[in-house]
Backbone as CSV, one residue per row, in Angstrom:
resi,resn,N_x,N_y,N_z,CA_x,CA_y,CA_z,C_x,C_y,C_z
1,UNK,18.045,150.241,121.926,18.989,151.188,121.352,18.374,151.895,120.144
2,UNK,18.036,151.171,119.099,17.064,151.385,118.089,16.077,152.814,118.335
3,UNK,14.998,152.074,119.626,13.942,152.949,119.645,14.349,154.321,120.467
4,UNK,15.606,154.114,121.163,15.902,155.529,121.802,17.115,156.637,120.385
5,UNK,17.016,156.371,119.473,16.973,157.186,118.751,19.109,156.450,118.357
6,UNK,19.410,155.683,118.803,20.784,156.039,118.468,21.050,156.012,117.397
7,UNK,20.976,154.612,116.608,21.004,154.065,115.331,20.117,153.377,115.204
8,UNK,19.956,152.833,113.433,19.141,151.767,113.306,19.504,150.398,113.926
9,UNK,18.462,149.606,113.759,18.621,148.397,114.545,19.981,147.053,113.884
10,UNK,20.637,147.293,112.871,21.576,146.993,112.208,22.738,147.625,113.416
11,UNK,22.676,148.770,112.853,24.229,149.308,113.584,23.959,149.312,114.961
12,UNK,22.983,149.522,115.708,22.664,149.111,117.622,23.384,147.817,117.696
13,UNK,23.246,146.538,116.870,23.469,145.606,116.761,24.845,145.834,116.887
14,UNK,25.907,146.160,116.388,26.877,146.178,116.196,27.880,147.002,117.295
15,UNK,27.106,147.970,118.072,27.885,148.676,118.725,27.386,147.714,119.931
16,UNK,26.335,147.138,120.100,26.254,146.347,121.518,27.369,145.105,121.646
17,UNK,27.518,144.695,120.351,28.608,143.418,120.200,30.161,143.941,120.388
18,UNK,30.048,145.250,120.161,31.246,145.781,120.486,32.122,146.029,122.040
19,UNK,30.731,145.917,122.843,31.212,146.166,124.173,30.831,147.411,124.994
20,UNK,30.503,148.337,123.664,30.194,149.784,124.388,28.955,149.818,125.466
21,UNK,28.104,148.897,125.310,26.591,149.305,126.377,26.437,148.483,127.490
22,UNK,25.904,148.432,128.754,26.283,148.064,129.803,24.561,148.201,129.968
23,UNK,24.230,147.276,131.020,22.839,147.272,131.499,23.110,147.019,133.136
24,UNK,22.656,147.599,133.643,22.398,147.872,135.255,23.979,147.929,136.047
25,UNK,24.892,148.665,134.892,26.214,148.843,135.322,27.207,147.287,135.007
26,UNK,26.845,146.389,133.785,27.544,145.238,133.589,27.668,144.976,131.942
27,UNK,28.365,145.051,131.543,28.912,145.036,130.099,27.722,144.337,129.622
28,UNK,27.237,143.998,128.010,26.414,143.132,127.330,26.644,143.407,126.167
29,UNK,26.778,142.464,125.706,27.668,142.130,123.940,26.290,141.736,123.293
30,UNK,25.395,141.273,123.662,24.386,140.191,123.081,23.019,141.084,122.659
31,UNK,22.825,141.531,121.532,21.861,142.428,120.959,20.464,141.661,121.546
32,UNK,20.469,140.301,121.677,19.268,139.772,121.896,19.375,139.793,123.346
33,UNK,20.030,140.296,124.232,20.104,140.270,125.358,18.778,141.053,125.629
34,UNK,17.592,140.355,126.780,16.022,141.167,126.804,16.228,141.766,128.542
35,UNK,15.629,142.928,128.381,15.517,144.386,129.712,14.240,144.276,129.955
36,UNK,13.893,144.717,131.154,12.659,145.262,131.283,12.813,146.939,131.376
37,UNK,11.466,147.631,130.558,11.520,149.054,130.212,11.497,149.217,131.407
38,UNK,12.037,150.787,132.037,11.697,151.303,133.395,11.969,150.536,134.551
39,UNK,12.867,149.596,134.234,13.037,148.937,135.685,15.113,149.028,135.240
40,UNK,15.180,148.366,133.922,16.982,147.882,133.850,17.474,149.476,133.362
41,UNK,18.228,149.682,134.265,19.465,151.106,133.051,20.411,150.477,132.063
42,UNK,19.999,151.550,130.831,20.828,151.065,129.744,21.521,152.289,129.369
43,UNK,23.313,152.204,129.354,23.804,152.835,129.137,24.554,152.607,127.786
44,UNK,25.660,153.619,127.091,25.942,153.369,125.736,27.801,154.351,126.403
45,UNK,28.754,153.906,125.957,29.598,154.443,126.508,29.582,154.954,127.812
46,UNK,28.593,154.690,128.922,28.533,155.248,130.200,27.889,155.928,130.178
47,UNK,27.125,156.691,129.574,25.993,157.374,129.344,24.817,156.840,129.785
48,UNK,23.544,157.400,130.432,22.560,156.648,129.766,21.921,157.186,128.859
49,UNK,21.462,155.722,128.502,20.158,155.744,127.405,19.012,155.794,127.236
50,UNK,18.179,156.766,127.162,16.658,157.390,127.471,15.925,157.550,126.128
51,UNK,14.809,156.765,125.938,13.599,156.842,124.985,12.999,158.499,124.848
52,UNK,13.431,158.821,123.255,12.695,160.122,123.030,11.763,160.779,123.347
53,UNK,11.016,161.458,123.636,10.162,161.762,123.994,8.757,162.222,122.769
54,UNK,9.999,162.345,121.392,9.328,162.292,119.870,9.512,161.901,119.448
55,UNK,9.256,161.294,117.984,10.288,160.676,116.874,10.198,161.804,116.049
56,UNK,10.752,162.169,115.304,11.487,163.152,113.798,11.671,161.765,113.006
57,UNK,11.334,162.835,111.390,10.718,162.025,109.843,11.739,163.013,109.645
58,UNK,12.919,163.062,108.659,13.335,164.147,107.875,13.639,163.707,106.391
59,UNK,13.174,164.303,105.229,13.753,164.172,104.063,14.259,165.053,103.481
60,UNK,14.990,164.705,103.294,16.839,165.611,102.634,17.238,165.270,101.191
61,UNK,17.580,166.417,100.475,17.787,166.103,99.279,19.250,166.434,99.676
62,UNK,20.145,165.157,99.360,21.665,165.254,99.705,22.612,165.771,98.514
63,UNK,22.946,166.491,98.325,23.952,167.122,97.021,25.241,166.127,96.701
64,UNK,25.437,166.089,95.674,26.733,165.554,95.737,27.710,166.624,96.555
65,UNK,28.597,165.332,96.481,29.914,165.712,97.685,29.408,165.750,99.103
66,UNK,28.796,165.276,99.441,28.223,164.780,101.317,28.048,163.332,101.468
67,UNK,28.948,163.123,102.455,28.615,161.946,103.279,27.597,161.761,103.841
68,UNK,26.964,160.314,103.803,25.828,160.287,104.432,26.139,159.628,105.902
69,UNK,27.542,159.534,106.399,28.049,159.408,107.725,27.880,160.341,108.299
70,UNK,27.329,160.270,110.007,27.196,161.276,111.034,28.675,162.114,111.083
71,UNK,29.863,161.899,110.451,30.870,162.823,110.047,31.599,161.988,109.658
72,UNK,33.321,162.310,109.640,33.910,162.013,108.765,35.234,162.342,109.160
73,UNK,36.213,161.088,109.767,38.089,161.965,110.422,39.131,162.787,109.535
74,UNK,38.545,162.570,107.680,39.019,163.249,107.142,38.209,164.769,106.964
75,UNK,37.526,165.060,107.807,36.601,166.346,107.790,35.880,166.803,106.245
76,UNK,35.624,165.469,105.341,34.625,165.664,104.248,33.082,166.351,104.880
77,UNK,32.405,167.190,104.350,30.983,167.530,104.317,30.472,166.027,104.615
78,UNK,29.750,166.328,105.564,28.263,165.124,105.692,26.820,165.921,105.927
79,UNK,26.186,165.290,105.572,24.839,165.593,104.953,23.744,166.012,106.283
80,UNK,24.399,165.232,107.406,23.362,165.349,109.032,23.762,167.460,109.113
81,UNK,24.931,167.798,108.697,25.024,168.607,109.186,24.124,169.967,108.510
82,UNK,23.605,169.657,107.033,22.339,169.845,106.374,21.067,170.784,107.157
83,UNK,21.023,169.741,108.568,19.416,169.548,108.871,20.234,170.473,110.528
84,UNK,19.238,171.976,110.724,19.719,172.173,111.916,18.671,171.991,112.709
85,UNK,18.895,170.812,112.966,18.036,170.251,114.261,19.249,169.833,115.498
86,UNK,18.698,169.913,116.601,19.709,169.742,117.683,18.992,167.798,118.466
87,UNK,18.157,167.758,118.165,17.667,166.174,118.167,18.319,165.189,117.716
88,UNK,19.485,164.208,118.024,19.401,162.823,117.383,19.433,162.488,116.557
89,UNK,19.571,162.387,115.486,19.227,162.109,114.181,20.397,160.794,113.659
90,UNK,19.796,159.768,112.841,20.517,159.105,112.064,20.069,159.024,110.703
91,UNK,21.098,158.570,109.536,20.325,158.602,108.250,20.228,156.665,108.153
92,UNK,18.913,156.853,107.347,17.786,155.976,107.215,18.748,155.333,105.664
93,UNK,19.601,154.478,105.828,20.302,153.954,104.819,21.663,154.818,104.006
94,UNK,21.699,154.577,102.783,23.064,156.060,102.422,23.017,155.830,100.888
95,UNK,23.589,157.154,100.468,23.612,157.429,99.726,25.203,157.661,99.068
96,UNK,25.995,156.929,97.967,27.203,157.090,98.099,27.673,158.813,98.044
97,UNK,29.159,159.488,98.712,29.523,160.500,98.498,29.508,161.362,97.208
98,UNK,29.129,160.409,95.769,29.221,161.077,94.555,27.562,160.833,94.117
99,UNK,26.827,160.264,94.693,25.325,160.217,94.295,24.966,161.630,95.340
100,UNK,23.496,161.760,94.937,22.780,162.744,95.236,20.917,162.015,95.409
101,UNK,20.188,163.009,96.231,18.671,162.529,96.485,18.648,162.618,97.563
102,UNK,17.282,161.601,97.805,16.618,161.350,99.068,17.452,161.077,99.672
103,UNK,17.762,161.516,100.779,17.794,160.689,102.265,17.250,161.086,103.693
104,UNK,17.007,159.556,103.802,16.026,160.110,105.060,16.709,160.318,106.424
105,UNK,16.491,161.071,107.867,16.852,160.784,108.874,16.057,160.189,110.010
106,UNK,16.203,160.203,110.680,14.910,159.721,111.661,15.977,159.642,113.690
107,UNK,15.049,159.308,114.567,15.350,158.806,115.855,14.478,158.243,115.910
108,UNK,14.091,156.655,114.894,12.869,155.947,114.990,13.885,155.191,114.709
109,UNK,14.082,154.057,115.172,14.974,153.008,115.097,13.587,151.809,114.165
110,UNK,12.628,151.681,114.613,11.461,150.903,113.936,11.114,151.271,112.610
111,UNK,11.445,152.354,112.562,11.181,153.272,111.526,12.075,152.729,110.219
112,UNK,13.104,152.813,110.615,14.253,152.754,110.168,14.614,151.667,109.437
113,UNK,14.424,149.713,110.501,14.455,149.146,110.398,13.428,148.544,108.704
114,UNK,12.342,149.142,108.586,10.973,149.051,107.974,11.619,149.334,106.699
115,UNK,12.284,150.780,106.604,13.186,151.372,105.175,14.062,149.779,104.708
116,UNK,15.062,149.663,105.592,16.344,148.753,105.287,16.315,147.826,105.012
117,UNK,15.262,146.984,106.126,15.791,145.192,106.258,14.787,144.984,104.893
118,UNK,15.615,143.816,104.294,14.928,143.393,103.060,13.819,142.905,102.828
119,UNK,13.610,142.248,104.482,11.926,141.115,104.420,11.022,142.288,103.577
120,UNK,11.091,143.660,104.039,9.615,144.721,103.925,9.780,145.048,102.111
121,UNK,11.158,144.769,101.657,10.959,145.184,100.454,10.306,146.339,99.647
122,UNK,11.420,147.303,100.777,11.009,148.672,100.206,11.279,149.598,98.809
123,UNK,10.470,150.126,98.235,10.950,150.142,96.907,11.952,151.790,97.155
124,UNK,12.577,151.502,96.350,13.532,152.874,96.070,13.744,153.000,94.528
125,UNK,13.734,154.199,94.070,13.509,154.628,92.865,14.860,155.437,92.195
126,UNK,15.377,155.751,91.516,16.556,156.472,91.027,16.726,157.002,89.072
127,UNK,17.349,157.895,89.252,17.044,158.261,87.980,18.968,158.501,87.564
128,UNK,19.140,157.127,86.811,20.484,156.988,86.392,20.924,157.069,84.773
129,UNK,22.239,158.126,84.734,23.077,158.344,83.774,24.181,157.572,83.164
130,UNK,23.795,156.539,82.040,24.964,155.759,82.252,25.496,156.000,81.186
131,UNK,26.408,155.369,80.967,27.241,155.507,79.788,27.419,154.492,78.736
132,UNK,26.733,155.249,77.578,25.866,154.181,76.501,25.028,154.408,76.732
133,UNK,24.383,153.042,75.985,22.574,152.655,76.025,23.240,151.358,76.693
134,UNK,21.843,150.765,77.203,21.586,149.072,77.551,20.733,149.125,76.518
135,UNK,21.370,147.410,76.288,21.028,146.393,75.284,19.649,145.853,75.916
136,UNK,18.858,145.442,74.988,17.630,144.464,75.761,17.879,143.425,77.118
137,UNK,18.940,142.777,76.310,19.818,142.150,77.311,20.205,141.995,78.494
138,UNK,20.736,143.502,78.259,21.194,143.871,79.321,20.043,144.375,80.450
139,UNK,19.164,144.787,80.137,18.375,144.795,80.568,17.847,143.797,81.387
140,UNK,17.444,142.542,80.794,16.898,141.364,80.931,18.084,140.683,82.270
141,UNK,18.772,140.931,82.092,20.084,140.748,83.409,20.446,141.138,84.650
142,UNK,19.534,142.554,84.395,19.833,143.508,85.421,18.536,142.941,86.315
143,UNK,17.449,142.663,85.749,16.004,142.368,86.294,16.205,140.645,86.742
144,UNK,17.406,139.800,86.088,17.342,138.551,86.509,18.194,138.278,87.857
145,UNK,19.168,139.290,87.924,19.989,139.408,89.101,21.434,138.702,88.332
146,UNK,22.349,139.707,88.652,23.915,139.240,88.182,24.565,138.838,89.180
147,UNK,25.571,137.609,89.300,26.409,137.877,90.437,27.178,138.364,90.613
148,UNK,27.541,139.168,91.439,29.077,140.054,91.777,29.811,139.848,93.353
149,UNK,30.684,139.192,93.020,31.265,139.064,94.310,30.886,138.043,94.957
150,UNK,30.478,136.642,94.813,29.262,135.619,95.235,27.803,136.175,95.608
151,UNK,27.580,137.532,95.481,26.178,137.782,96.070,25.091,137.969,94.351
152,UNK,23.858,138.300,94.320,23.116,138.262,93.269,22.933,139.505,93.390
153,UNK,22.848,140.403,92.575,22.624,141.746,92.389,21.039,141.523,91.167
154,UNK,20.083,142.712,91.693,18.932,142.562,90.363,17.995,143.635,91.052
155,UNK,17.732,144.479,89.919,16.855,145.785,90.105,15.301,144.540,90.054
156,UNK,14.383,145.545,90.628,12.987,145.545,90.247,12.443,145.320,88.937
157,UNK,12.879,147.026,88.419,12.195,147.266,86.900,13.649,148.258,86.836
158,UNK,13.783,148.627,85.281,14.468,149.403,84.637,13.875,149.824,83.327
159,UNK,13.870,151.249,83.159,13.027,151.538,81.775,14.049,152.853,81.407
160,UNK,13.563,153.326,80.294,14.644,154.462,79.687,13.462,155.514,80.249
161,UNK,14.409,156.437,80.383,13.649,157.654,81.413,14.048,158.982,80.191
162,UNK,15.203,159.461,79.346,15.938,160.270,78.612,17.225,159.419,77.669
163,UNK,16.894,160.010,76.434,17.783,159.475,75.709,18.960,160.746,75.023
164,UNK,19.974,160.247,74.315,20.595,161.364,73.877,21.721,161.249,72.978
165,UNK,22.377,161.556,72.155,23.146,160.812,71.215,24.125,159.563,71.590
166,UNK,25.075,159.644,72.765,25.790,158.643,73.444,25.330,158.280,74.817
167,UNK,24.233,159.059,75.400,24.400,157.570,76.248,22.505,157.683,76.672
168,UNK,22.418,157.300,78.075,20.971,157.755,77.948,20.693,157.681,79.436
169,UNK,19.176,158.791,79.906,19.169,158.088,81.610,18.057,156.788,81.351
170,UNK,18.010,156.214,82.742,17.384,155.438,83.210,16.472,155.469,84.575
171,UNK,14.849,155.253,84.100,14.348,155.097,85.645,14.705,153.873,86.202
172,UNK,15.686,153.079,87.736,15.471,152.044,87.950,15.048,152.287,89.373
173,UNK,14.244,151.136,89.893,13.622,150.914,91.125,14.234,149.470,91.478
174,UNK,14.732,149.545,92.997,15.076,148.070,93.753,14.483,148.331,94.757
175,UNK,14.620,146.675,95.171,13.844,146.357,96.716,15.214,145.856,97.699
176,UNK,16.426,146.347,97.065,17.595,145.494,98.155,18.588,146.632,98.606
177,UNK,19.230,146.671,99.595,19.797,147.802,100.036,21.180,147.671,100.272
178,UNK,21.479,146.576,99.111,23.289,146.370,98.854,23.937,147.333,98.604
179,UNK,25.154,147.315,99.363,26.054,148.992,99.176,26.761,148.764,97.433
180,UNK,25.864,150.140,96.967,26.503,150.861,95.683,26.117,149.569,94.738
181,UNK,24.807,149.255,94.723,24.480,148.221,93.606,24.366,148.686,92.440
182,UNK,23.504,149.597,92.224,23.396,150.070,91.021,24.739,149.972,90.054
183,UNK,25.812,151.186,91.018,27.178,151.304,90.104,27.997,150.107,90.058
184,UNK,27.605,148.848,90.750,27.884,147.639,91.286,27.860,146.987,89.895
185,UNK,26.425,147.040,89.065,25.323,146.256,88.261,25.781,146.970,86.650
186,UNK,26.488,148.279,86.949,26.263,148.736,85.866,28.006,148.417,84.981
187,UNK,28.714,148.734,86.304,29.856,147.845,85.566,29.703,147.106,85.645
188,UNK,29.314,146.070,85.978,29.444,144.498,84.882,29.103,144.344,83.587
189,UNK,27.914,145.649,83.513,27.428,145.286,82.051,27.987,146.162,81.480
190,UNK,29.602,146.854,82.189,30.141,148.315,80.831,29.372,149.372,80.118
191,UNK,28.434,149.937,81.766,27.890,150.518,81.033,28.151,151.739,82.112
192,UNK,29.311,152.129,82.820,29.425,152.970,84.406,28.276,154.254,84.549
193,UNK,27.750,153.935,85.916,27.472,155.066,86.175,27.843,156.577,85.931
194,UNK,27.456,157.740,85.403,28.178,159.138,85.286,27.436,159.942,86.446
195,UNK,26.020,159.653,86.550,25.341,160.699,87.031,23.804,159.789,87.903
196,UNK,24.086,159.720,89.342,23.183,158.985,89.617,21.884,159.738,90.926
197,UNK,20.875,159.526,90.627,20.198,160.344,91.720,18.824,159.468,92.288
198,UNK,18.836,159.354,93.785,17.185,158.956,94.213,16.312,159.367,94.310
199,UNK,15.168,159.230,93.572,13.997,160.220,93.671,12.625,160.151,94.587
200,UNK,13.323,158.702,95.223,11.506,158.474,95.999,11.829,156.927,96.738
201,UNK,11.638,156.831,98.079,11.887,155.661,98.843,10.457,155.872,99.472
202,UNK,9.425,154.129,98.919,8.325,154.298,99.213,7.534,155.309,98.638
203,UNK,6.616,156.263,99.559,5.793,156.856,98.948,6.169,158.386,99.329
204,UNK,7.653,158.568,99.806,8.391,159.689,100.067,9.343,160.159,98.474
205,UNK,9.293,161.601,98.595,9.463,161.634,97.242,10.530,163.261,97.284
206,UNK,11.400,163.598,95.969,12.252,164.805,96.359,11.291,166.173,95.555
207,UNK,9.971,165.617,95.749,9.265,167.159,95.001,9.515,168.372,96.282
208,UNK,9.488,169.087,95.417,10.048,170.426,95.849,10.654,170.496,96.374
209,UNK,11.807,169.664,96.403,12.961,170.010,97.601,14.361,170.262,95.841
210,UNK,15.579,171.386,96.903,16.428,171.335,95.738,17.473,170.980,96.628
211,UNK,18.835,170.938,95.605,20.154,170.098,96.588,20.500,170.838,98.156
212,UNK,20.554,170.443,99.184,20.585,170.999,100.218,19.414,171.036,101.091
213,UNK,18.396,171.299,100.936,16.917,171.514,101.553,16.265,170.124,102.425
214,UNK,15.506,170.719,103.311,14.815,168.939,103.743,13.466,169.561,104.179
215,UNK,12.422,168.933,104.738,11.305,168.629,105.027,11.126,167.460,105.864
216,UNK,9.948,168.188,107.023,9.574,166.858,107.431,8.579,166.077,107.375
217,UNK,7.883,164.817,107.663,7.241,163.774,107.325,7.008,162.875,108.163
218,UNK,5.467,162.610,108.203,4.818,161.558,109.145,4.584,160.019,108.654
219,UNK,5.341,159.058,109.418,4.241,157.972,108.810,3.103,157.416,109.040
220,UNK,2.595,157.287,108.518,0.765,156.977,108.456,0.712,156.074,109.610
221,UNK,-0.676,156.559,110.344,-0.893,155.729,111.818,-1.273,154.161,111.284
222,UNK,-0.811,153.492,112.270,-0.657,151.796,111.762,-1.420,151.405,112.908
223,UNK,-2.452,150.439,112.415,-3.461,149.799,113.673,-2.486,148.452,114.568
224,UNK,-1.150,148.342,113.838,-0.850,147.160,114.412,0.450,147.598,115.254
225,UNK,0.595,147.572,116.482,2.183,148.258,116.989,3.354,147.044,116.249
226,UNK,4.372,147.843,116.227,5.783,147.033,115.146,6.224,145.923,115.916
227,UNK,6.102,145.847,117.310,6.654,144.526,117.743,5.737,143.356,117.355
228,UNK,4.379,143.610,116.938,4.186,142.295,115.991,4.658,142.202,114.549
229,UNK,5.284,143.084,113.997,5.797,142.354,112.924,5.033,142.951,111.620
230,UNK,4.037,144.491,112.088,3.348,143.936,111.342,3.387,145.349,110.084
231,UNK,4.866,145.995,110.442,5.919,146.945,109.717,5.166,147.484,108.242
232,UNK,4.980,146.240,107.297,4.350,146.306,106.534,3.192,147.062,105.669
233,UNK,2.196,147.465,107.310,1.272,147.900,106.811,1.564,149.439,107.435
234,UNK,3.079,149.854,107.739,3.228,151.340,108.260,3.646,152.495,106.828
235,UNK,2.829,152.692,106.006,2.769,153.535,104.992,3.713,154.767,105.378
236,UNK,3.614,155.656,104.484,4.298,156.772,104.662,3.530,157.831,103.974
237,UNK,3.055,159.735,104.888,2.375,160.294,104.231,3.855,162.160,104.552
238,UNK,3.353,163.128,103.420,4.399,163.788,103.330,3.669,165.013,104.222
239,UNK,4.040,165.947,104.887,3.623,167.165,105.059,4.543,168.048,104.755
């Protein structure tokens, strides 16, 4: 499901458990359920399901006020509709409706997986407005991991990026892809988000792009194919 472009391998997961995909005309709930390529049909709502014939890299600088959902039943702006490509496309993680930056799209489900799942510990970068200063402290907290909600919340690094009479920005970089951590991390320490933006996932970055705009992007050829595992060493280069 992944590699034929639907979703990442998270949400494939989820719509197969749902009931929607059928293999050789017989329901299958079980994501680990194994096909042989070119021999089993895999369908998705009755459809079938056919391996791209390309993959697409897209980076999008998302404006505030866009969803980073393929749409939306209250008919809010989403961000896919940005990119006029008629290909497939899913976005490569999200960005909340009031943040702005990178986001990526792709019909690389491997691709995808490499951004998200935590083992690869991809770095993501952001340039945040909070309200106040952080204390050393606070600092020292944000980098030790807080708990919120029973889970541990904790940036990478955090450094002052702009200062200004009341409050100041911040460069922070994480390796975890918990929904809305940052603004998660920042109230606890009373310090709320005002103004938050991503500037660079990996070695993908928002130069020259302005709110609205995208570009596309290759990732660097990898000597090892991804079903060994070996994700890690699949870099990322910009054109």
């Amino acid at each position: 499901m992944a590699r034929a472009g639907i979703s990442s391998r998270r949400k494939s997961a989820e719509i197969i458990s749902s009931g929607r995909v059928q293999v050789n005309g017989v329901i299958i709930d079980s994501p680990s359920y194994l096909i042989t390529a070119g021999v089993d049909v895999v369908a998705l709502d009755r459809t079938a399901v056919k391996l791209p014939s390309h993959y697409t890299y897209i980076a999008l600088y998302k404006p505030v006020g866009y969803l980073s959902d393929l749409s939306d039943p209250r008919g809010r702006k989403v961000a896919r509709h940005l990119i006029s490509l008629e290909t497939p496309l899913f976005p490569v993680g999200r960005l909340d409706y009031n943040s702005e930056g990178l986001l990526l799209f792709t019909n690389d489900g491997d691709f995808a997986n490499f951004i998200m799942h935590p083992r690869y510990e991809t770095e993501k970068e952001y340039i945040v407005k909070l309200s106040g200063k952080l204390t050393t402290e606070d600092r020292n907290r944000m980098l030790a991991g807080i708990p919120i909600n029973g889970d541990l919340y904790r940036v990478l690094s955090v450094a002052i990026f702009k200062e200004a009479s009341a409050n100041a920005w911040y460069r922070i970089v994480v390796t975890e892809g918990k929904n809305r951590m940052i603004r998660k991390l920042a109230d606890a320490l009373e310090h709320p988000v005002l103004r938050l933006k991503r500037i660079r996932i990996n070695g993908i970055t928002l130069t020259g792009l302005r709110p609205g705009q995208h570009r596309h992007f290759l990732p660097k050829p990898r000597k090892e194919p991804i079903e060994k595992h070996n994700l890690e060493h699949r870099g990322i280069r910009e054109t």
